[in-house]
MOPAC internal coordinates of N, CA, C and O (Angstrom, degrees):
PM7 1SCF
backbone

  N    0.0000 0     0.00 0     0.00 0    0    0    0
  C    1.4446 1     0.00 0     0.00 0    1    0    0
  C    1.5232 1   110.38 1     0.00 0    2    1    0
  O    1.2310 1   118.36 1   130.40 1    3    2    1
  N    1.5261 1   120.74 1   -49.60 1    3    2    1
  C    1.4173 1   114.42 1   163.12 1    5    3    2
  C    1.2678 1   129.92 1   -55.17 1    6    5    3
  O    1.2310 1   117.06 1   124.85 1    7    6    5
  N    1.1053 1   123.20 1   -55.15 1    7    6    5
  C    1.5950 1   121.12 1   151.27 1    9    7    6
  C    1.7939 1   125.90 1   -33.47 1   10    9    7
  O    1.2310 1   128.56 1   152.35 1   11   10    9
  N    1.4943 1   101.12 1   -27.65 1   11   10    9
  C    1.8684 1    79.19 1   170.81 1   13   11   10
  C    1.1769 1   102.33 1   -82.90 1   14   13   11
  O    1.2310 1   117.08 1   138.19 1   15   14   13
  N    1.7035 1   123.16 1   -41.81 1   15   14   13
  C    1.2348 1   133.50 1  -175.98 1   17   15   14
  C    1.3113 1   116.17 1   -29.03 1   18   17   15
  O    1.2310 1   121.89 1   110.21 1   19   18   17
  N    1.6736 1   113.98 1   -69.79 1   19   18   17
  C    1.1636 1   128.85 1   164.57 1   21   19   18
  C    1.6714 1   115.22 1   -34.64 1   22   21   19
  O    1.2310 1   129.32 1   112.28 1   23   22   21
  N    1.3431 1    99.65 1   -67.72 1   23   22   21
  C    1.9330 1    96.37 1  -174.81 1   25   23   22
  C    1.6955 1   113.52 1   -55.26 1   26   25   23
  O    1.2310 1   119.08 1   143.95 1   27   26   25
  N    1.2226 1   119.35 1   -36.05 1   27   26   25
  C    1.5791 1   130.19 1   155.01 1   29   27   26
  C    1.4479 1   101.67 1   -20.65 1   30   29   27
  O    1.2310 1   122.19 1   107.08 1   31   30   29
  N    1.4090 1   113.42 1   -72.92 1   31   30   29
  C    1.5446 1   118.88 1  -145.42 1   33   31   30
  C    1.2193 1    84.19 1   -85.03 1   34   33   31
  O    1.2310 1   107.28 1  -179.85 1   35   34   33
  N    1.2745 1   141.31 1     0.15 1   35   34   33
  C    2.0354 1   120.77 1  -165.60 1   37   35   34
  C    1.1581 1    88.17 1  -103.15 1   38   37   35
  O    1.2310 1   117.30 1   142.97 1   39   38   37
  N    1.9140 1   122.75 1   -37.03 1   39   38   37
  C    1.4560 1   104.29 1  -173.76 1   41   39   38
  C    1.6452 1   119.11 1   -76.96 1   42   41   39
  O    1.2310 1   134.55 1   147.70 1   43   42   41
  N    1.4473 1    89.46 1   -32.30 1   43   42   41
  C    1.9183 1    84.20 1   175.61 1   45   43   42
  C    1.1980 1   105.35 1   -76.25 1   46   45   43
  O    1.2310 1   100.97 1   163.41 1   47   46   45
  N    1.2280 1   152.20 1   -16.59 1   47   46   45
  C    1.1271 1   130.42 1   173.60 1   49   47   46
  C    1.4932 1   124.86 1   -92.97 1   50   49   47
  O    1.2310 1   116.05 1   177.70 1   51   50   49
  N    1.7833 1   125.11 1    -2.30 1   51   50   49
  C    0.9212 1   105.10 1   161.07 1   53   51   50
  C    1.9989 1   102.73 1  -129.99 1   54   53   51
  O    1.2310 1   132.36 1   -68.56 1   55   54   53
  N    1.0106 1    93.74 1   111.44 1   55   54   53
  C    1.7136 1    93.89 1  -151.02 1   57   55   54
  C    1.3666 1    88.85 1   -88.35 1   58   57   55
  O    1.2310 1   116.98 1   129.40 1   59   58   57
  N    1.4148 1   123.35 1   -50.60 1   59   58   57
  C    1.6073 1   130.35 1   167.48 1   61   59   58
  C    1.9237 1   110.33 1   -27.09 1   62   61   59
  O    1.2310 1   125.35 1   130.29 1   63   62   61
  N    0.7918 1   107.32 1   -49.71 1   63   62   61
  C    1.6984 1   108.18 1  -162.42 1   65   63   62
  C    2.2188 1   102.28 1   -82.26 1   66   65   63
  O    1.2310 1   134.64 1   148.13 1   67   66   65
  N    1.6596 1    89.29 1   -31.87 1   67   66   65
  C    1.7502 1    87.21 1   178.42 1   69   67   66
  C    1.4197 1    81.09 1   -90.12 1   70   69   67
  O    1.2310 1    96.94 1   110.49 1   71   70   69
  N    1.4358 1   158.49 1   -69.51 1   71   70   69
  C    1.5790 1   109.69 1   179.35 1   73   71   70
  C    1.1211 1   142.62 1    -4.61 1   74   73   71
  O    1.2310 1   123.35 1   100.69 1   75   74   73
  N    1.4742 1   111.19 1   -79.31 1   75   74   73
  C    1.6745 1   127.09 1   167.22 1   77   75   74
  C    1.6857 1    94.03 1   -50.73 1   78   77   75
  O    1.2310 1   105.71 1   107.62 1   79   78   77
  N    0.7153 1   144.11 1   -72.38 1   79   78   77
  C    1.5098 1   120.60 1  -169.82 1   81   79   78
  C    1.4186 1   128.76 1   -54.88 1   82   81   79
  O    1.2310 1   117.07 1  -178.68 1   83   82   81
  N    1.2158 1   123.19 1     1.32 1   83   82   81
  C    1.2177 1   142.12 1  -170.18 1   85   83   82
  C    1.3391 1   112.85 1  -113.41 1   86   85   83
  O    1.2310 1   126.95 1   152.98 1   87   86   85
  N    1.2791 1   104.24 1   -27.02 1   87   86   85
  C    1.6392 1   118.35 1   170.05 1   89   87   86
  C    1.6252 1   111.48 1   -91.91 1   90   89   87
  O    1.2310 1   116.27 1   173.40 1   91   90   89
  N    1.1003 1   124.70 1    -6.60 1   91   90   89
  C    1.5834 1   133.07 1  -158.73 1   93   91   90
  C    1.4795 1    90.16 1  -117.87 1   94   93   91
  O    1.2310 1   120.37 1   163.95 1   95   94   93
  N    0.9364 1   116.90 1   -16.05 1   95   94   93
  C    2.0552 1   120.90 1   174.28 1   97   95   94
  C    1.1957 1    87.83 1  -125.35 1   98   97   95
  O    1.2310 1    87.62 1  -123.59 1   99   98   97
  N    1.2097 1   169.33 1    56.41 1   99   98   97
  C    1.5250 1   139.00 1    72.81 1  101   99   98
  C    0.8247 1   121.78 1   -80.47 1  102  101   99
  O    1.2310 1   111.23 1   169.31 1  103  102  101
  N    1.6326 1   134.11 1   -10.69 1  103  102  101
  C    1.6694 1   124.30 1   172.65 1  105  103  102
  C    1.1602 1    99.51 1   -87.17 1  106  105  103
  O    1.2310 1   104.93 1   164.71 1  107  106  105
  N    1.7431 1   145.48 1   -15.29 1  107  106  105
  C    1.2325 1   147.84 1  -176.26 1  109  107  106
  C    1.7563 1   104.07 1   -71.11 1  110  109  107
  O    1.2310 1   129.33 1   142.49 1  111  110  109
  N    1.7646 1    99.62 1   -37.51 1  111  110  109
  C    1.8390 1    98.61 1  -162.70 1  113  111  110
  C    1.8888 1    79.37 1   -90.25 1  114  113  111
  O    1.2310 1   117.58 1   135.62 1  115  114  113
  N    0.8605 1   122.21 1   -44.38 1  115  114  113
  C    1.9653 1   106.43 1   179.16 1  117  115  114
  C    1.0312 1   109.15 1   -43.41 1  118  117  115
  O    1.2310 1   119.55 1   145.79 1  119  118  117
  N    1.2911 1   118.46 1   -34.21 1  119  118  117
  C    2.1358 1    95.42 1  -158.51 1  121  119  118
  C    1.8132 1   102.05 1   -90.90 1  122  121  119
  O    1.2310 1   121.09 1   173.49 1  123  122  121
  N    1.7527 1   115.52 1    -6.51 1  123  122  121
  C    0.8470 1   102.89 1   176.41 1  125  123  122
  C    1.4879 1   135.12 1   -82.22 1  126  125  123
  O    1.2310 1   101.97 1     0.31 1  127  126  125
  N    1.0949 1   150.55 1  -179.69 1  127  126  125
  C    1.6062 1   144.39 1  -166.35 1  129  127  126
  C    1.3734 1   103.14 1   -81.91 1  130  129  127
  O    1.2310 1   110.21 1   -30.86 1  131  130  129
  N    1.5854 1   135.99 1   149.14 1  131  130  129
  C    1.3982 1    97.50 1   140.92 1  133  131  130
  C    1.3713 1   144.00 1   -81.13 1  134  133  131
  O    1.2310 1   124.50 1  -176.93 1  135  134  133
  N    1.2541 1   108.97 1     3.07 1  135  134  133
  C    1.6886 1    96.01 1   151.54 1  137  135  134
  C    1.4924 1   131.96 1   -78.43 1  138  137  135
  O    1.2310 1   122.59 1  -177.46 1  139  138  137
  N    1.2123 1   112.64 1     2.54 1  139  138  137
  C    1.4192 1   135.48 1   150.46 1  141  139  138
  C    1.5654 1   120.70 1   -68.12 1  142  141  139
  O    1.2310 1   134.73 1   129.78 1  143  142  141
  N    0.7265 1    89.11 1   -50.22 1  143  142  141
  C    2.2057 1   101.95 1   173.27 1  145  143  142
  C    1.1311 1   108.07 1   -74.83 1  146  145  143
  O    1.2310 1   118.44 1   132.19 1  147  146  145
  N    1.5521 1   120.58 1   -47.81 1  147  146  145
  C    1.8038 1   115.42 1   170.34 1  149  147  146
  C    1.7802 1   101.25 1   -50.05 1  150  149  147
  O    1.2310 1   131.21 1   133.37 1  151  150  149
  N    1.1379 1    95.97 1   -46.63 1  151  150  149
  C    1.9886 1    85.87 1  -155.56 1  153  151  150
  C    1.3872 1   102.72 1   -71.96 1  154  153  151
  O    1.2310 1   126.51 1   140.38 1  155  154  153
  N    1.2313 1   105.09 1   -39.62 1  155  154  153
  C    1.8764 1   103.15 1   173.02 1  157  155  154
  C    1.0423 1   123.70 1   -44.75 1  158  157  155
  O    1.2310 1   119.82 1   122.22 1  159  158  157
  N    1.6344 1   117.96 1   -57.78 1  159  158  157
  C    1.5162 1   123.64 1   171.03 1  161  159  158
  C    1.5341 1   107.13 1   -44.82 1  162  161  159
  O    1.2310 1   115.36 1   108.27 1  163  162  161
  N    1.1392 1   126.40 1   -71.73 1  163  162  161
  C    1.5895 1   135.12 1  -176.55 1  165  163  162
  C    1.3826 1   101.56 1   -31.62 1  166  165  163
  O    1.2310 1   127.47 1   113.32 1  167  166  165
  N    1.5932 1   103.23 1   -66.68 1  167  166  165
  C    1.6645 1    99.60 1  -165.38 1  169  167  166
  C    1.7141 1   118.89 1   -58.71 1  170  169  167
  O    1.2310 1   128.58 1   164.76 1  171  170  169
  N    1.7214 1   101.08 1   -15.24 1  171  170  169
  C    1.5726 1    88.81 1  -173.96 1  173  171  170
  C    1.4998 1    98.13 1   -88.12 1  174  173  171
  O    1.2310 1   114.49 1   143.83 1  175  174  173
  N    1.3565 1   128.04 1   -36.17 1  175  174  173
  C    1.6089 1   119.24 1  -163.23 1  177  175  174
  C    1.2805 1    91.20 1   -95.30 1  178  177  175
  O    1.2310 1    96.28 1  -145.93 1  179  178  177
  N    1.6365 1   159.45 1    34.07 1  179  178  177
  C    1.2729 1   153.56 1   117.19 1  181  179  178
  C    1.7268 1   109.44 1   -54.88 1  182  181  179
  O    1.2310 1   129.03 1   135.78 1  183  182  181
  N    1.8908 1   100.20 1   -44.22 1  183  182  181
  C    1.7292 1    82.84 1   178.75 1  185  183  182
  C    0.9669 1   119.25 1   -93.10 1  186  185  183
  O    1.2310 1   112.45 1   155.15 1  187  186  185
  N    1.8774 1   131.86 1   -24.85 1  187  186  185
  C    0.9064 1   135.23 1  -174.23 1  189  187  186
  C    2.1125 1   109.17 1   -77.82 1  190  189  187
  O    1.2310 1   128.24 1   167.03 1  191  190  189
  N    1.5137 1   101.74 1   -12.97 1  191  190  189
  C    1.5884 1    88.28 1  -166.33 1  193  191  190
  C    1.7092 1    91.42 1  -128.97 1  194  193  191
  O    1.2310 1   115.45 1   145.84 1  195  194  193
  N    1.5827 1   126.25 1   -34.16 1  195  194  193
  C    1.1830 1   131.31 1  -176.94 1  197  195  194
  C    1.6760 1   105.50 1   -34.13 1  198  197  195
  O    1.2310 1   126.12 1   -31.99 1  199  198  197
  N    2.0842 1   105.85 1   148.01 1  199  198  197
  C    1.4887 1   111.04 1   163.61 1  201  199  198
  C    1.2483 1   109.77 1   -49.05 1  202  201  199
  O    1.2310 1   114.58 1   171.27 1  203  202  201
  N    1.2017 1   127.87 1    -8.73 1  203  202  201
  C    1.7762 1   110.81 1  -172.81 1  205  203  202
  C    2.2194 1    97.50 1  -103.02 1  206  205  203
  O    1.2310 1   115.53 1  -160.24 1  207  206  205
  N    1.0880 1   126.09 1    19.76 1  207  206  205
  C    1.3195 1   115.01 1  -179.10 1  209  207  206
  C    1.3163 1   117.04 1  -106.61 1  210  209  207
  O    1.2310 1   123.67 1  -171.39 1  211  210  209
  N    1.7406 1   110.57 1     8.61 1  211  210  209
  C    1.3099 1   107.84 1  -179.21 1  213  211  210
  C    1.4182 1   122.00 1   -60.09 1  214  213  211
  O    1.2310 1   133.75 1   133.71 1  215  214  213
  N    1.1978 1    91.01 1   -46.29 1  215  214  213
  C    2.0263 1   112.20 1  -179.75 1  217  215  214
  C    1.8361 1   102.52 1   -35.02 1  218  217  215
  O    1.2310 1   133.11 1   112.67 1  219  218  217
  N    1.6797 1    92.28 1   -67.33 1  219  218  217
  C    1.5747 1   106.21 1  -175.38 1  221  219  218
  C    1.7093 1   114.62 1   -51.44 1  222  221  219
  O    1.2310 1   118.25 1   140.45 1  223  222  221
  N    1.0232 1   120.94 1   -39.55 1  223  222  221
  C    1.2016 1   140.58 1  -169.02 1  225  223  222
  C    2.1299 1   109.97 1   -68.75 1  226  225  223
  O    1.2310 1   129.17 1   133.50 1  227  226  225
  N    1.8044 1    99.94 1   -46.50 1  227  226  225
  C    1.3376 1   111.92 1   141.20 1  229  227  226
  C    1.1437 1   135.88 1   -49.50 1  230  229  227
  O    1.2310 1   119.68 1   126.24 1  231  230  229
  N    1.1469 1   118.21 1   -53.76 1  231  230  229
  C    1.7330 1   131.06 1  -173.76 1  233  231  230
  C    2.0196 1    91.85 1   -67.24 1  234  233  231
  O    1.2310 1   122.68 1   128.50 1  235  234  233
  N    1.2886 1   112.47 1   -51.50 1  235  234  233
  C    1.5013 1    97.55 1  -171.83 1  237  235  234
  C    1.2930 1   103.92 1   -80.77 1  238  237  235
  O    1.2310 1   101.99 1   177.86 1  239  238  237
  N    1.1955 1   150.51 1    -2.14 1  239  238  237
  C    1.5108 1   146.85 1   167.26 1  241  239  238
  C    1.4536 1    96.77 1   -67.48 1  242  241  239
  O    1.2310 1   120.90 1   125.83 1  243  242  241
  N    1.1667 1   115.89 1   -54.17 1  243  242  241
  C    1.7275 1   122.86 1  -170.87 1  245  243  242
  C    1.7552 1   111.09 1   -50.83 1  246  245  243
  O    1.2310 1   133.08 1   108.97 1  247  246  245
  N    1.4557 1    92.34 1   -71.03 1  247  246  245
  C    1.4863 1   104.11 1   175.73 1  249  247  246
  C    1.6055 1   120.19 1   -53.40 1  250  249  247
  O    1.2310 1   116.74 1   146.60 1  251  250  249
  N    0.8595 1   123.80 1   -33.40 1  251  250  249
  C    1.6058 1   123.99 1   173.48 1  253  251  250
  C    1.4809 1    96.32 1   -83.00 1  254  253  251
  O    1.2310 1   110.60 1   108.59 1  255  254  253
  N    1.2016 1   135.27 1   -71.41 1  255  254  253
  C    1.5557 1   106.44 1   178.54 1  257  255  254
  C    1.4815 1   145.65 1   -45.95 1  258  257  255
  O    1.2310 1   123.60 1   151.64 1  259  258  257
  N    1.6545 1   110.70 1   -28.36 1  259  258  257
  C    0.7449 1   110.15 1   179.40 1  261  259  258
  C    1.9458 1   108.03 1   -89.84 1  262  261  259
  O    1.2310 1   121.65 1   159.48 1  263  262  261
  N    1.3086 1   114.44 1   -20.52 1  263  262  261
  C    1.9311 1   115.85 1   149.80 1  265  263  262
  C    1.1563 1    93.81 1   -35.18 1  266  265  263
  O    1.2310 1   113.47 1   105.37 1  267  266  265
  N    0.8745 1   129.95 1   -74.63 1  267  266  265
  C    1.8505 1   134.15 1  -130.56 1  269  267  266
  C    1.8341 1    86.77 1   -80.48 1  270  269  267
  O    1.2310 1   116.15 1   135.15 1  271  270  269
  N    1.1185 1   124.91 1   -44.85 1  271  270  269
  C    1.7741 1   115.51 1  -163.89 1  273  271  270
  C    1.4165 1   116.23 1   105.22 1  274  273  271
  O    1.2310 1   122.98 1  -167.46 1  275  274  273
  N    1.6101 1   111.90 1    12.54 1  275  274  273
  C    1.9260 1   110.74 1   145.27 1  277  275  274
  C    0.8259 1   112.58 1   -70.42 1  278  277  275
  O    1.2310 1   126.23 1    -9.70 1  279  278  277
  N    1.5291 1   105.64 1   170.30 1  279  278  277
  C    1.1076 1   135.71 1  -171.13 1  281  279  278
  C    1.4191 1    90.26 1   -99.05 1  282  281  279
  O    1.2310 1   118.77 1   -45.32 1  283  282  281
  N    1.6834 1   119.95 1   134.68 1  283  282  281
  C    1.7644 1   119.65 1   154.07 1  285  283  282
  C    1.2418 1   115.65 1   -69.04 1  286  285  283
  O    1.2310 1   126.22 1   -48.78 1  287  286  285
  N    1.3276 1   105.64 1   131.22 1  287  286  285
  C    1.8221 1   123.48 1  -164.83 1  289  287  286
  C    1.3807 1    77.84 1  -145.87 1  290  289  287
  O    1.2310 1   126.40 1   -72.94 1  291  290  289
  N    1.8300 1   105.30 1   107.06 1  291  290  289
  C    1.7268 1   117.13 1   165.71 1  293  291  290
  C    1.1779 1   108.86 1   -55.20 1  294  293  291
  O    1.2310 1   118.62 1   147.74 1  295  294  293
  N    1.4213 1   120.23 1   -32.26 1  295  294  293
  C    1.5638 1   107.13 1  -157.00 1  297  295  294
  C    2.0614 1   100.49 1   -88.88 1  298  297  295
  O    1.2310 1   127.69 1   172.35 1  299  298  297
  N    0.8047 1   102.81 1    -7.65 1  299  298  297
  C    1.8745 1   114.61 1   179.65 1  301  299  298
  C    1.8208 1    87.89 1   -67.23 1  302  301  299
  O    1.2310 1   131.48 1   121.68 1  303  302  301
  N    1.4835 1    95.44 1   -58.32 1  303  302  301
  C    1.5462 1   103.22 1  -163.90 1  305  303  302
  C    1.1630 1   121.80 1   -72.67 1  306  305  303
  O    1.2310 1   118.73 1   170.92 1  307  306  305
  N    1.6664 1   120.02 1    -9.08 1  307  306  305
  C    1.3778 1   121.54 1   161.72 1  309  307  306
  C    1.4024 1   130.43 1   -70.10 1  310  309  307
  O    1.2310 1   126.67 1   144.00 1  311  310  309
  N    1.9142 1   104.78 1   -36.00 1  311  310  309
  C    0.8300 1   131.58 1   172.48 1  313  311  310
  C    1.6443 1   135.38 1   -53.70 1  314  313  311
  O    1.2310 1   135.73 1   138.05 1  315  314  313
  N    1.8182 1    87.17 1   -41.95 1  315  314  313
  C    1.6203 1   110.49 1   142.75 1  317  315  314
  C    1.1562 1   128.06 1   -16.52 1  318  317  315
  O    1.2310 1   137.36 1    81.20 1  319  318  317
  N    1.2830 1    83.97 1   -98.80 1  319  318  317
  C    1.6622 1   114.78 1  -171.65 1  321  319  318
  C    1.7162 1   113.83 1   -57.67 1  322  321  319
  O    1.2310 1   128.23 1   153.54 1  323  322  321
  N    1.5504 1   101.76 1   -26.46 1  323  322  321
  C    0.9161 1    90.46 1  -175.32 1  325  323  322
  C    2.0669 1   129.26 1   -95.21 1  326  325  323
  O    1.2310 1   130.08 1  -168.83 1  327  326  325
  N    2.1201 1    98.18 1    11.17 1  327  326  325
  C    0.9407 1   109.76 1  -160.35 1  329  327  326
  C    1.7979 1    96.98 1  -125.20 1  330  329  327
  O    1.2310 1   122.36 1   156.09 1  331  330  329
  N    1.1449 1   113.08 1   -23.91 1  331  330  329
  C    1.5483 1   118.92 1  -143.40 1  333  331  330
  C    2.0311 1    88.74 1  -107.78 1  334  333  331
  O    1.2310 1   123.09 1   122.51 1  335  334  333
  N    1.3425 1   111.69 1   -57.49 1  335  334  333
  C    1.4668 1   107.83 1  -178.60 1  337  335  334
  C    1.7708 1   100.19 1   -60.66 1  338  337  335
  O    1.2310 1   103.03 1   139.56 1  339  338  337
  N    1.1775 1   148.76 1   -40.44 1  339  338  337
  C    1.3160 1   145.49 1   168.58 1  341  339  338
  C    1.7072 1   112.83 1   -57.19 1  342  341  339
  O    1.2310 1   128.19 1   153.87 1  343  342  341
  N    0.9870 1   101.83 1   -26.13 1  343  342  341
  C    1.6433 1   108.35 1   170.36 1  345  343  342
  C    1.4728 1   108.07 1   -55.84 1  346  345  343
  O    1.2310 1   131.92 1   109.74 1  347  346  345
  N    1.4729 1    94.58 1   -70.26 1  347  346  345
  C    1.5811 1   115.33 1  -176.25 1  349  347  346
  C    1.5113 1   117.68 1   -35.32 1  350  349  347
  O    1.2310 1   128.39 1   138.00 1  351  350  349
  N    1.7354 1   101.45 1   -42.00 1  351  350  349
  C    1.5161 1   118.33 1  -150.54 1  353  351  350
  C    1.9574 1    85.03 1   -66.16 1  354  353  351
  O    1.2310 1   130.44 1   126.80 1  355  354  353
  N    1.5532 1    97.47 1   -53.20 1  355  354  353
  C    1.4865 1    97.77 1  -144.17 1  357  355  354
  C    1.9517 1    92.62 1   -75.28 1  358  357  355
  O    1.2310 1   112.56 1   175.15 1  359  358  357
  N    1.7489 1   131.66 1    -4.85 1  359  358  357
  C    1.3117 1   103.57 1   171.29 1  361  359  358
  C    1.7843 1    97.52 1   -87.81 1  362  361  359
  O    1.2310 1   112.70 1   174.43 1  363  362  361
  N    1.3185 1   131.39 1    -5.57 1  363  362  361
  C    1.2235 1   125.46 1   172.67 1  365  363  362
  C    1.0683 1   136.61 1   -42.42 1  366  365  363
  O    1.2310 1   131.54 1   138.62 1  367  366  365
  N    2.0768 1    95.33 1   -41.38 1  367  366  365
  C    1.5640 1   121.68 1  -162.28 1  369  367  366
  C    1.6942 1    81.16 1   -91.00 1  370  369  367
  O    1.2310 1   115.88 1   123.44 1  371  370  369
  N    1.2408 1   125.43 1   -56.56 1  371  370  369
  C    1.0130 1   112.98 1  -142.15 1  373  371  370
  C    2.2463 1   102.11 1   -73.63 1  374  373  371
  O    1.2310 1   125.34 1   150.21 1  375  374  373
  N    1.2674 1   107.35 1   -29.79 1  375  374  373
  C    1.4199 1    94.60 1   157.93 1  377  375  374
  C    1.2600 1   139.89 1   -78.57 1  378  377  375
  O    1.2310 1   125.68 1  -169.73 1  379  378  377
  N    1.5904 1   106.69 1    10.27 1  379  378  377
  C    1.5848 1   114.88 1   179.13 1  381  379  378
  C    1.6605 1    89.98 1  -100.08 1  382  381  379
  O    1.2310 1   115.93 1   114.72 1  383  382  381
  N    0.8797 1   125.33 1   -65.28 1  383  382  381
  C    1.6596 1   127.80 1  -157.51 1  385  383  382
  C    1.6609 1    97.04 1   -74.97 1  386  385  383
  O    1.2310 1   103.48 1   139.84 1  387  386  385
  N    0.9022 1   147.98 1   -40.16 1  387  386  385
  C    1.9957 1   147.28 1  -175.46 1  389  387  386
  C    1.5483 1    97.41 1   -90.89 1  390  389  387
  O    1.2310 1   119.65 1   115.34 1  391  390  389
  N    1.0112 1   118.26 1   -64.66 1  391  390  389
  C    1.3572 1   117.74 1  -172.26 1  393  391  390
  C    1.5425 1   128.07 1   -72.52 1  394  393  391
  O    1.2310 1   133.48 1   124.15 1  395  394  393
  N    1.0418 1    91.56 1   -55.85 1  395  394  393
  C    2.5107 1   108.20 1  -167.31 1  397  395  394
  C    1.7242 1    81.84 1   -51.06 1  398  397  395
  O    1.2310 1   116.52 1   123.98 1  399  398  397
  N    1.3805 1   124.22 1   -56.02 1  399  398  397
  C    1.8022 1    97.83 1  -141.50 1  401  399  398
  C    1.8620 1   103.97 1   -82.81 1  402  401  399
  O    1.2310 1   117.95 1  -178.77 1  403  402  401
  N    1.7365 1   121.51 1     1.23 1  403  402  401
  C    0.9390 1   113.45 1   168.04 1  405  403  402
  C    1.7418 1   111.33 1   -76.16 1  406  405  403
  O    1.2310 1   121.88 1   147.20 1  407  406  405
  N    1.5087 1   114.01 1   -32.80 1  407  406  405
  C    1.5727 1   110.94 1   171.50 1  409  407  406
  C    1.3452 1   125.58 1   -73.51 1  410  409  407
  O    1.2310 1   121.48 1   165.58 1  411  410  409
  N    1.4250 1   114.77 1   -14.42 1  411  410  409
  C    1.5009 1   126.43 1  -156.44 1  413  411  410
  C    1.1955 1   115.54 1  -179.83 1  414  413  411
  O    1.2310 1   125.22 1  -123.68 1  415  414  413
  N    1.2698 1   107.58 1    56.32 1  415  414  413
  C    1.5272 1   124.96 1   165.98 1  417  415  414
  C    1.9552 1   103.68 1   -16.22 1  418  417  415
  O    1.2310 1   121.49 1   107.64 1  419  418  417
  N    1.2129 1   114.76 1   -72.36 1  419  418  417
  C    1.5249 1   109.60 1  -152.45 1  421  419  418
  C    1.3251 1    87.06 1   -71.02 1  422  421  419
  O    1.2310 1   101.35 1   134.64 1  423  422  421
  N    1.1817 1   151.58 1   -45.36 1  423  422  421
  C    1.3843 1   124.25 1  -171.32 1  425  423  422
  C    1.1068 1   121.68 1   -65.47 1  426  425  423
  O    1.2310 1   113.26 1   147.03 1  427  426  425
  N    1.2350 1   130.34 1   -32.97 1  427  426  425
  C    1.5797 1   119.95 1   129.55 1  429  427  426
  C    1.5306 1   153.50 1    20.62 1  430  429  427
  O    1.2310 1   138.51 1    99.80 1  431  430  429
  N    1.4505 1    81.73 1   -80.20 1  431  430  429
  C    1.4115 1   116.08 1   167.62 1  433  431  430
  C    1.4633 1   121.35 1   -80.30 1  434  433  431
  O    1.2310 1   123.99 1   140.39 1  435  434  433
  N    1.2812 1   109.94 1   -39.61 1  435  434  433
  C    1.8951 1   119.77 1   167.96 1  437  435  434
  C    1.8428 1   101.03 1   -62.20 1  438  437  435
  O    1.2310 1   121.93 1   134.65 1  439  438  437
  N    1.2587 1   113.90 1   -45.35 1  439  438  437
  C    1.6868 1   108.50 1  -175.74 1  441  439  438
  C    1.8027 1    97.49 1   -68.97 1  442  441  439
  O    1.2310 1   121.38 1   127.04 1  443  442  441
  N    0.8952 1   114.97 1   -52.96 1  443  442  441
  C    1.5551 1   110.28 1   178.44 1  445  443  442
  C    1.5868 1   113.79 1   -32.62 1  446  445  443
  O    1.2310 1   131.61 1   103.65 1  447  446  445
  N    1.7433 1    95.20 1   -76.35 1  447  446  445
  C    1.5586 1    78.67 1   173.59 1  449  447  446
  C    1.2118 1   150.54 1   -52.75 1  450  449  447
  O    1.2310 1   129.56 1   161.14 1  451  450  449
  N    1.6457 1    99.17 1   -18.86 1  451  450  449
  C    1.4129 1   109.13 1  -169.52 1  453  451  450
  C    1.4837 1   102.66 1   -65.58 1  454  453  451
  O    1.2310 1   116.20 1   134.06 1  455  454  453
  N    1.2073 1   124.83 1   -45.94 1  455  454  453
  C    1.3810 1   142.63 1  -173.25 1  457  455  454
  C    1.4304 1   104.33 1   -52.44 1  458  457  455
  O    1.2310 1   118.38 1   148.21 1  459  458  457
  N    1.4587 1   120.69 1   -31.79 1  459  458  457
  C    1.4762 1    99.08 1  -171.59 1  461  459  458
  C    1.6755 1   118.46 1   -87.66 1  462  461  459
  O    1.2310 1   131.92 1   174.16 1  463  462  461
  N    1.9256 1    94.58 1    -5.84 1  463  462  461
  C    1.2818 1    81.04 1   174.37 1  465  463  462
  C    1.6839 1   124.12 1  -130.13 1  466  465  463
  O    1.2310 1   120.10 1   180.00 1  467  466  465

């Protein structure tokens, strides 16, 4: 809770510098292709959402609880994994299909096709 608190007050108070950072990650995703932006997207929600991210998804349930000073309770961590990566999946879809083709029409269109085959 102190830690968001804290990051709260760093971003409102230096709003100038998360500007420039905000501008330094959209001229980074412009200069790239969009078949560069298709594969990026893919490659991040393959590891972050793919059948193979359960493991990872375990391993960081573990490690952050046991930072913090819980106790590991498998069934917390099933519950996890089994609630929080499906979360993700469905705001994924829903900012690829409503959102992506108003910023970037052709990447869009490259995920479309990919899908059909």
């Amino acid at each position: 809770m102190v830690y968001g608190v804290v990051l709260f007050i760093l971003i409102y108070s230096n709003k100038s510098k998360v500007a420039l950072l905000k501008f330094t990650g959209y001229k980074l995703l412009n200069n790239i292709s969009d078949s560069g932006k298709a594969f990026l997207i893919i490659l991040v929600a393959d590891i972050l959402l793919g059948y193979h991210s359960e493991f990872g998804w375990h391993a960081f349930a573990e490690i952050i609880m046991e930072h913090y000073g819980f106790e590991v309770d498998e069934a917390v961590i099933t519950i996890f994994i089994a609630i929080f990566p499906v979360a993700i999946d469905i705001f994924v879809k829903l900012w690829l299909f409503k959102f992506l083709p108003r910023l970037s029409p052709n990447v869009a269109i490259i995920l479309r096709k990919m899908q059909r085959h």
